[in-house]
C-alpha positions as CSV (number, residue, x, y, z in Angstrom):
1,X,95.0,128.4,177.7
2,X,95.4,129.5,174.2
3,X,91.4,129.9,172.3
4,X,91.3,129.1,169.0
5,X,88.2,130.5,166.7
6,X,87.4,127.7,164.7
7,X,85.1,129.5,162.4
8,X,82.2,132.2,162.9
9,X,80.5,130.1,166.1
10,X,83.0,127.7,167.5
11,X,85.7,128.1,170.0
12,X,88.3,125.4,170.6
13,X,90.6,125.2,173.5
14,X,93.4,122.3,173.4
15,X,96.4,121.3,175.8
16,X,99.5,122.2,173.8
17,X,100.3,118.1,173.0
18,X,96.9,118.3,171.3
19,X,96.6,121.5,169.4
20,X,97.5,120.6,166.1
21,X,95.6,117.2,165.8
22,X,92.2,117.7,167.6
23,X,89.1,119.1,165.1
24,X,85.8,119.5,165.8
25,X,84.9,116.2,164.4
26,X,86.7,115.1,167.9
27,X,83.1,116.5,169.2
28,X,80.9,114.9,166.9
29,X,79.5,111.7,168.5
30,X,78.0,110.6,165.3
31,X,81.7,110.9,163.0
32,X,83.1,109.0,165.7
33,X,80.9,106.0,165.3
34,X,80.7,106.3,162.0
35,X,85.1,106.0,161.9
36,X,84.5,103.0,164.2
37,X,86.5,105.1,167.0
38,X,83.8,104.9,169.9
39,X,84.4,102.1,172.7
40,X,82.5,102.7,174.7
41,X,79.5,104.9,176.4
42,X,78.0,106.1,179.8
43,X,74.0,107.0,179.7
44,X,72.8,109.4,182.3
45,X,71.9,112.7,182.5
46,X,73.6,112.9,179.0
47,X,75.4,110.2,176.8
48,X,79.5,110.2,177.6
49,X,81.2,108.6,174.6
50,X,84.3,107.1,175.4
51,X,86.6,106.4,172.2
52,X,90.2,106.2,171.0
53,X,92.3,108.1,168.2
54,X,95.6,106.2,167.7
55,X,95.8,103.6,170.6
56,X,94.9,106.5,172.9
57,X,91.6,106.5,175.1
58,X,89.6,109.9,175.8
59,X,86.1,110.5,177.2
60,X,84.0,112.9,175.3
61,X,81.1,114.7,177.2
62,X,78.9,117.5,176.7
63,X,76.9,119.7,179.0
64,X,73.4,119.4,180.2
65,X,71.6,121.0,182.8
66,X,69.9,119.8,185.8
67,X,67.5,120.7,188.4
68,X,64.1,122.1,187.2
69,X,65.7,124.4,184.4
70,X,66.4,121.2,182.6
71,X,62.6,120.7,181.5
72,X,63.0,123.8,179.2
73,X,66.6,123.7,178.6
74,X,68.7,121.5,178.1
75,X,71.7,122.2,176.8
76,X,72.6,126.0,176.4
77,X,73.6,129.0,178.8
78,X,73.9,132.2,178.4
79,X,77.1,133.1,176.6
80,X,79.6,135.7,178.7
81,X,82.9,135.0,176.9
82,X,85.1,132.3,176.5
83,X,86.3,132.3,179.5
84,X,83.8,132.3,181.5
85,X,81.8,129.0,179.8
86,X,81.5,125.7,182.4
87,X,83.5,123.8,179.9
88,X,87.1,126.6,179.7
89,X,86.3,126.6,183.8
90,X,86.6,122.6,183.9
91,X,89.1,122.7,181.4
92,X,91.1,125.3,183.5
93,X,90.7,123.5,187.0
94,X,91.8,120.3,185.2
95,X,95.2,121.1,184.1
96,X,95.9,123.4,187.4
97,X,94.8,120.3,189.6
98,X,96.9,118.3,187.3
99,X,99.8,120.1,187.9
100,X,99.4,120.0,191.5
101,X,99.7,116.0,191.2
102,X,96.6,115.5,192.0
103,X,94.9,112.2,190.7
104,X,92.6,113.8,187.9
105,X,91.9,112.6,184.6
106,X,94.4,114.8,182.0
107,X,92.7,117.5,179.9
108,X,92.6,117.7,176.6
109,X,90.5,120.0,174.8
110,X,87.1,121.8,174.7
111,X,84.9,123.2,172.1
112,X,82.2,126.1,172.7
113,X,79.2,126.3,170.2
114,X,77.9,130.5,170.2
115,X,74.7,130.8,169.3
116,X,73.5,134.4,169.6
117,X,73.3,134.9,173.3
118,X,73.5,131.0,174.6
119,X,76.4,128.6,174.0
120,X,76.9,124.5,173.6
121,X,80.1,123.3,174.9
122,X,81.8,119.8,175.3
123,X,84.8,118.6,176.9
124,X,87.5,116.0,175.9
125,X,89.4,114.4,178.8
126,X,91.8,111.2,178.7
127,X,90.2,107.7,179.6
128,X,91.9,106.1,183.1
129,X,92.1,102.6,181.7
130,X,90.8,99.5,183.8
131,X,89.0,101.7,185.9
132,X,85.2,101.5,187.1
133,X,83.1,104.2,189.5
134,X,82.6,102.8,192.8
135,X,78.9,102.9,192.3
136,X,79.4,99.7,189.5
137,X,82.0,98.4,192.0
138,X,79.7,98.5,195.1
139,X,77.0,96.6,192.6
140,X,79.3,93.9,192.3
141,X,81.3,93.8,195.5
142,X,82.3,95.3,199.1
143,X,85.4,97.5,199.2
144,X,87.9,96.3,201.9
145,X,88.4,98.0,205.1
146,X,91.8,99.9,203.3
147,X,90.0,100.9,200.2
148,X,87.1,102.6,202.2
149,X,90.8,104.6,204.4
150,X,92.0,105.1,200.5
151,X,88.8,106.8,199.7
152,X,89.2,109.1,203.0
153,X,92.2,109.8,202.1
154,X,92.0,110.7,198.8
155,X,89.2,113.1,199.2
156,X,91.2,114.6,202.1
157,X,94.2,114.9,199.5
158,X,92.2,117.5,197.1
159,X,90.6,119.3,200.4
160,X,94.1,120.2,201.6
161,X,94.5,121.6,198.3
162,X,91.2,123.4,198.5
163,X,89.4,121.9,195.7
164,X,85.9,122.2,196.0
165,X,84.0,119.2,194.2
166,X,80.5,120.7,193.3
167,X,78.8,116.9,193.1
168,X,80.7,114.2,194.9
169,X,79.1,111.1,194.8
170,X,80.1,107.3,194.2
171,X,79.7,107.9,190.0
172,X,82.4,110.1,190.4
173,X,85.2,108.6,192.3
174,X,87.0,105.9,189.9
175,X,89.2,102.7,191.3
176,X,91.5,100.9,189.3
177,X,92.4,97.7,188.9
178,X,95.7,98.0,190.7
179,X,94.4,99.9,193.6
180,X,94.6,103.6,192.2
181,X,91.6,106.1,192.8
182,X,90.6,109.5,190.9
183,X,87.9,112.0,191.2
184,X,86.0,113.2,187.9
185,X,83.5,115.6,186.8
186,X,84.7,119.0,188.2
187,X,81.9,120.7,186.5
188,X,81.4,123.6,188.7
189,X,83.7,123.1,191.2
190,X,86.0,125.5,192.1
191,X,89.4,126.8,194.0
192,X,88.1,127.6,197.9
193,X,90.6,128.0,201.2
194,X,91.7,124.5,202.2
195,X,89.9,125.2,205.9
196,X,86.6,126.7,204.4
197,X,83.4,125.2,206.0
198,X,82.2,124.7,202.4
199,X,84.3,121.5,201.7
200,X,82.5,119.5,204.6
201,X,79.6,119.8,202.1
202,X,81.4,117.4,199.8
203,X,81.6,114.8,202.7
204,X,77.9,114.9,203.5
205,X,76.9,115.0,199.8
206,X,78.7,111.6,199.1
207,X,77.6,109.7,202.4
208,X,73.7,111.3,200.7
209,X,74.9,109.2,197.2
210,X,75.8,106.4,199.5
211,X,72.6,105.7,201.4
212,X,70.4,106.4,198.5
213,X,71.7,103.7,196.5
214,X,71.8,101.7,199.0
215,X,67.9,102.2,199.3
216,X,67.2,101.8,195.8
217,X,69.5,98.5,194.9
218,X,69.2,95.0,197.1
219,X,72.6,94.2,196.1
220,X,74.5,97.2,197.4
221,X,77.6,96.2,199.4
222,X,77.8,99.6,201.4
223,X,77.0,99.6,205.2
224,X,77.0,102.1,207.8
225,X,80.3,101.2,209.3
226,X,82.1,101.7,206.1
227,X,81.1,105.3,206.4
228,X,82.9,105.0,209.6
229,X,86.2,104.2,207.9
230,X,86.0,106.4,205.2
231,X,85.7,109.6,207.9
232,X,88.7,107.4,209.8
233,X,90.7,107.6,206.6
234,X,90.2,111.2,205.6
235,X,90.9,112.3,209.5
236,X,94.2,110.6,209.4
237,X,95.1,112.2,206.0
């Protein structure tokens, strides 16, 4: 991926079909309202701005920590090149699992903020139009016996690829309206052996996300037997 030094403390990195339109104003929440270009937002750990440039839709997020290190910092990490910042990782495992034809959301850019020893980064990312996380979904409704072997499934299509999904839970797998599913947020995640022990993680750390909201919202279509058909549908995979 070609870097591109923006000026003295930022770093942008854009798919080629991008490169010569995206700015750093791309990054700026704030210029985006102000052109009228935001549609949209997601609030949790941070704000996700979703917002269009030309009839096109794109998800803008920038990185936060978790965990106890959050209290203190928020925002920055130590700074050991370019390519070695969460957002050029992200960025990186994007387009490869893109090319494999795996149902990710395209890449588009990402811009690195240097200063002195710590960095700010942000990625871009296309919107998947008419699409909700199941978590909203499950609010709302119980998935049918074939979406919970669709969900299986896909998460058994990205472990025979050996992607590694560092936080797999319900916010993070997307259904459309016409039956297509994706997985977001790859912050983290990484490349492991298809086989590795590791990926079973993923399993246990979704049917986790499952049971806790379950627990904390009344109206939560989920049930233990759907668990049942998810494992059914990544089995048969």
């Amino acid at each position: 991926m070609k870097i591109q030094q923006i000026d003295n403390n930022h770093y942008l990195v854009a798919i080629k079909e991008y490169r010569d339109r995206i700015t750093k104003d791309w990054f700026d929440p704030e210029r985006l309202k102000h052109n009228k270009e935001v549609i949209g937002q997601s609030v949790g750990r941070s704000t996700t701005y979703f917002f269009e440039k030309a009839g096109e839709g794109f998800v803008l997020r920038q990185y936060f920590r978790g965990g106890l290190l959050s209290k203190w910092v928020e925002d920055s990490y130590f700074y050991l090149g370019i390519r070695k910042t969460r957002a050029y990782c992200e960025q990186a495992m994007l387009e490869k699992m893109h090319n494999l034809g795996l149902p990710v959301p395209p890449p588009v850019a990402m811009l690195v903020h240097k200063k002195g020893l710590v960095y700010q980064a942000s990625i871009i990312i296309r919107l998947i139009s008419d699409s909700e996380d199941l978590f909203h979904i499950l609010r709302k409704r119980a998935l049918t016996d074939d979406e919970w072997l669709g969900v299986g499934a896909l998460i058994k299509e990205f472990h025979n690829k050996g992607v590694y999904h560092s936080d797999l839970n319900i916010h993070n797998i997307l259904l459309s309206d016409s039956g297509k599913m994706w997985l977001i947020d790859f912050d983290k995640g990484r490349f492991v052996e298809p086989n590795a022990s590791l990926l079973e993680g993923n399993l246990s750390r979704l049917k986790r996300s499952l049971m806790k909201e379950s627990r904390k919202h009344p109206q939560f279509h989920w049930r233990s037997p759907d668990w049942d058909l998810l494992m059914q549908g990544y089995e048969q995979a």
